[in-house]
N, C-alpha and C positions, 0 to 999 in steps of 0.2 A: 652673719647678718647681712644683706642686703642695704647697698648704699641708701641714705634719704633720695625719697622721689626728687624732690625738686634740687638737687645739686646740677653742678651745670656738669655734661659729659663732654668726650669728645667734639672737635670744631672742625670743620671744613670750609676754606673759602677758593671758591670758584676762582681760579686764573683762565687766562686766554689759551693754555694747551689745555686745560679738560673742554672746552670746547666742541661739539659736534655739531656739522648743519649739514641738513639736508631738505632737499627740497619734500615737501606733499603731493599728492595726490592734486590737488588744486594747485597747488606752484606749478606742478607739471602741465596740466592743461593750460594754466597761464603762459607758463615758456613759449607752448608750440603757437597761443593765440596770437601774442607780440612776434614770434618769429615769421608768423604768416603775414603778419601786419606788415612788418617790415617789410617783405617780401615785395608784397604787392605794390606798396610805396614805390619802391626801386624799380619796378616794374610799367609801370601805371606813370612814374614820377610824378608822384604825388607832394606837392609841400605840407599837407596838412596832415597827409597819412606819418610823415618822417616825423611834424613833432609829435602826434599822440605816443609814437613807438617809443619817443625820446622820454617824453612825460609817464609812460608807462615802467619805461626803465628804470626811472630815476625814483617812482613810486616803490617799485621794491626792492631797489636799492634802501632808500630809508627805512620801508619797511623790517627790512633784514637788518640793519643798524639798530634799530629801535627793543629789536629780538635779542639779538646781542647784550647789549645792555643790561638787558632786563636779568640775565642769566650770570653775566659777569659780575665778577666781586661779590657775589650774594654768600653768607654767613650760614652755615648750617652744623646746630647742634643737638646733639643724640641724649637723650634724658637715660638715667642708668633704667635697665627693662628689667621688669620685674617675672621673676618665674612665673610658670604656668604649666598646668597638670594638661597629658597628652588630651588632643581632642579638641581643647578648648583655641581660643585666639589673644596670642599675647598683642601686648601695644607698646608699640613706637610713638612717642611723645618729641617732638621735632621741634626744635625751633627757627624763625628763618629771620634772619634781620640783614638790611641793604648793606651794611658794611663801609657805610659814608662815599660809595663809588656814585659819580656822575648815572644818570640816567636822562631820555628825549622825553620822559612822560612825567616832567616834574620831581622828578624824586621814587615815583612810584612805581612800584614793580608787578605790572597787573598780567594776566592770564599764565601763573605759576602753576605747572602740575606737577604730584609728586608720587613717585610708583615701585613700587617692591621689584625685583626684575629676579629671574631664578639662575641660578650660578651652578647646578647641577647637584646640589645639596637635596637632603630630603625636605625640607619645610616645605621650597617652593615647586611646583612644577610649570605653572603659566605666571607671565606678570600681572599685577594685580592690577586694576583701572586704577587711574589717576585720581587724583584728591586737588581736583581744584580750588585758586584761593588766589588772592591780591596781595601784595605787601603794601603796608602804608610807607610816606616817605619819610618821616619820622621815629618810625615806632617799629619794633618786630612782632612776631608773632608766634604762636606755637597752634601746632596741628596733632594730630593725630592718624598714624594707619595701625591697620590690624595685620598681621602676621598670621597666617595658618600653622599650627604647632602639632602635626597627625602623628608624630613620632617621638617616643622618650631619648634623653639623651643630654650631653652638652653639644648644641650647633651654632655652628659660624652662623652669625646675620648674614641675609642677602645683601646684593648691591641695591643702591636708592638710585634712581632716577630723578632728574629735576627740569623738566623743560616748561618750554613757551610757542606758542604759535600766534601769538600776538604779534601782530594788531591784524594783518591782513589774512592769517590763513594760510600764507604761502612755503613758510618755513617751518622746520623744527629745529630751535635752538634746544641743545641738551646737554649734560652732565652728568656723570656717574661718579658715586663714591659709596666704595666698597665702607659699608658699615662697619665701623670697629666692635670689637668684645661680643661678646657670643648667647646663647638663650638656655638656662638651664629648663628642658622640658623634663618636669617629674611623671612615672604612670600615674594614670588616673585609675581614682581610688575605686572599689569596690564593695560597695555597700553590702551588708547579710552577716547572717549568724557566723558564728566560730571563728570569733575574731581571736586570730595566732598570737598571742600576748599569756604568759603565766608567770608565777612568780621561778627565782632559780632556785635549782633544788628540789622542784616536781619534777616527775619521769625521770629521775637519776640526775638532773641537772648538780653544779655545785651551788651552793646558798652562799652569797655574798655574807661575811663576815659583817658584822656591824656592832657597834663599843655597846657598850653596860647606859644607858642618859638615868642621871640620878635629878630628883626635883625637892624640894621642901617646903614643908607645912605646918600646922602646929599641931603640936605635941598632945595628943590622945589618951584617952587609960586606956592602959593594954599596952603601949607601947615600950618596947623594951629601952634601957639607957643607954645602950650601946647605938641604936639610934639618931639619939642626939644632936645638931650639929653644932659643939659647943662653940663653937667660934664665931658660927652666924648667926646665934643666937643671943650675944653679946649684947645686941643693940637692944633687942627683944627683953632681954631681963633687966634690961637697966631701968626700961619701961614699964614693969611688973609686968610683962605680958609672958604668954607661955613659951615656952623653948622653941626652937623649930626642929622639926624630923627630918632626916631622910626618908624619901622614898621611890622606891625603883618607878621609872616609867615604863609601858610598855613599849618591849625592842620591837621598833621600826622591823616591818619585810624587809625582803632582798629584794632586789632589784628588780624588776618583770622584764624577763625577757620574751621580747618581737624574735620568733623564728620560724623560719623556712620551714622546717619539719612539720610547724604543727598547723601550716594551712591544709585548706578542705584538698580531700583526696580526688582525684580525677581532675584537678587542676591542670594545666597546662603553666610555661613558664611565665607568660604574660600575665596570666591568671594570678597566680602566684604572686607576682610582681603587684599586681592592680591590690590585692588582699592585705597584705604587709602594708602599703599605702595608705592603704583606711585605717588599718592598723596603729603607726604611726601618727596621724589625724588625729585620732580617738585617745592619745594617750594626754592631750591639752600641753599647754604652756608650763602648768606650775605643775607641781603633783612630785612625787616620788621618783626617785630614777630608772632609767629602766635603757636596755643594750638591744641590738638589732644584729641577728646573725643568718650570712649568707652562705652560699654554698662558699668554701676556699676562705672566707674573710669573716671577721664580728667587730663589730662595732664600739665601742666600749659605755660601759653605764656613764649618764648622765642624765640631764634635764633643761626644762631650757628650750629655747627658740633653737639656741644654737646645737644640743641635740636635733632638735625634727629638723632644721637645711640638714646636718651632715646626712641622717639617715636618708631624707630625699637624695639626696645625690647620691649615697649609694646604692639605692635603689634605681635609681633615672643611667648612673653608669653600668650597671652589672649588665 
């Protein structure tokens, strides 16, 4: 079974070595505007060219401070991620709270984005756009991304990203942290006829043994007194009421067994895979037991939620 959603996962709080800054595209143009400025100033001797350059500097200086900040001490926790069939988009459920560290913008931690980045894993191939958002000063918050899952399996999480370019533009403060615990991706299912499910004991299979269930009723003409069940019937005749009988119930099937062999022919292995899947799906939560066998490995009969995760996984592993 899968943890409860909202348990708290994994925590990560930003120190000063996860740290990266780098200048923008606009910081860049800015550099070379105040280096020119300067320039001229010194050139020109200028007094009033020297303070702008000064007041410029000193602009993003703070600027950069203020970015800092906002990135530093910041709290991030990973909600446990729930499986998901190949194709579809699993979700990262994120939480971000200030971590009671100092910040220049009251408390608050505004122009926060947060990005999938690909690690050279099958999930991801490009990073994903950012999910912009604010922190309040008091309070956390939880977000959400979406993960691309085009491939069955169990995968390592990407790394997350977390940066700022607040307040001026100039900077990118940032942070990574390699996601903990990983994404079980099951195949996706395969909808259509000759769903591979039979009972054991068709096609030469063996027929799962199963006991004698005896029940009781009352006592009938015609019924023999060997029948009887004098002992539970005690209560019954003390009450002048009739005896109770045994009576056989009908024995329970064997098991149904999910197998490889009897999906549709001209499958392929994905195919195959995708078939059994629906297969699995289709056999519900409650219901009778039933086994899942793969090429090399079987499953063993059961029922149960905890039946269909095992068969997914070994479906999603094979």
């Amino acid at each position: 079974m899968s943890p409860p959603a909202d348990r708290a996962g994994p925590a990560l709080q930003i120190g000063w070595r996860s740290l990266r800054i780098r200048p923008t595209r606009a910081g860049q143009v800015f550099a070379l505007t105040v280096a020119g400025l300067g320039l001229a100033s010194i050139n020109e001797q200028l007094s009033l060219g020297h303070a702008l350059t000064d007041l410029l500097i000193a602009l993003a200086g703070v600027a950069l401070l203020v970015g800092v900040l906002a990135v530093h001490g910041l709290r991030l926790s990973l909600r446990p991620v729930e499986p998901v069939h190949a194709g579809e988009l699993a979700r990262l459920r994120l939480r971000l709270e200030g971590g009671g560290r100092p910040t220049l913008a009251g408390g608050r931690r505004h122009g926060l984005g947060l990005s999938l980045r690909p690690d050279g894993g099958p999930l991801l191939a490009a990073a994903t756009e950012p999910v912009w958002t604010d922190l309040p000063a008091d309070d956390g918050l939880e977000l959400e991304l979406r993960l691309p899952a085009p491939r069955r399996g169990h995968h390592a999480l990407p790394p997350l990203r977390v940066e700022t370019r607040f307040p001026l533009g100039l900077f990118t403060v940032s942070a990574d942290w390699q996601l903990p615990g990983r994404l079980w991706v099951w195949p996706s299912p395969r909808p259509g006829p000759g769903t591979p499910a039979r009972a054991e004991g068709a096609g030469g299979g063996r027929r799962l043994e199963t006991a004698v269930i005896e029940g009781l009723r009352p006592w009938r003409p015609g019924d023999a007194q060997g029948q009887i069940a004098w002992r539970a019937s005690a209560a019954a005749l003390a009450r002048d009421e009739l005896p109770l009988v045994r009576e056989r119930l009908p024995e329970p099937a064997g098991a149904a067994l999910i197998d490889w062999q009897d999906c549709k022919p001209g499958l392929d292995d994905e195919g195959r895979l995708q078939q059994l899947t629906q297969a699995v799906l289709d056999r519900g939560l409650a219901g009778p037991a039933w086994s899942l066998r793969l090429p090399g490995q079987t499953l063993p009969p059961g029922q149960g939620p905890a039946q269909r995760r095992a068969a997914l996984e070994r479906l999603a592993r094979w």
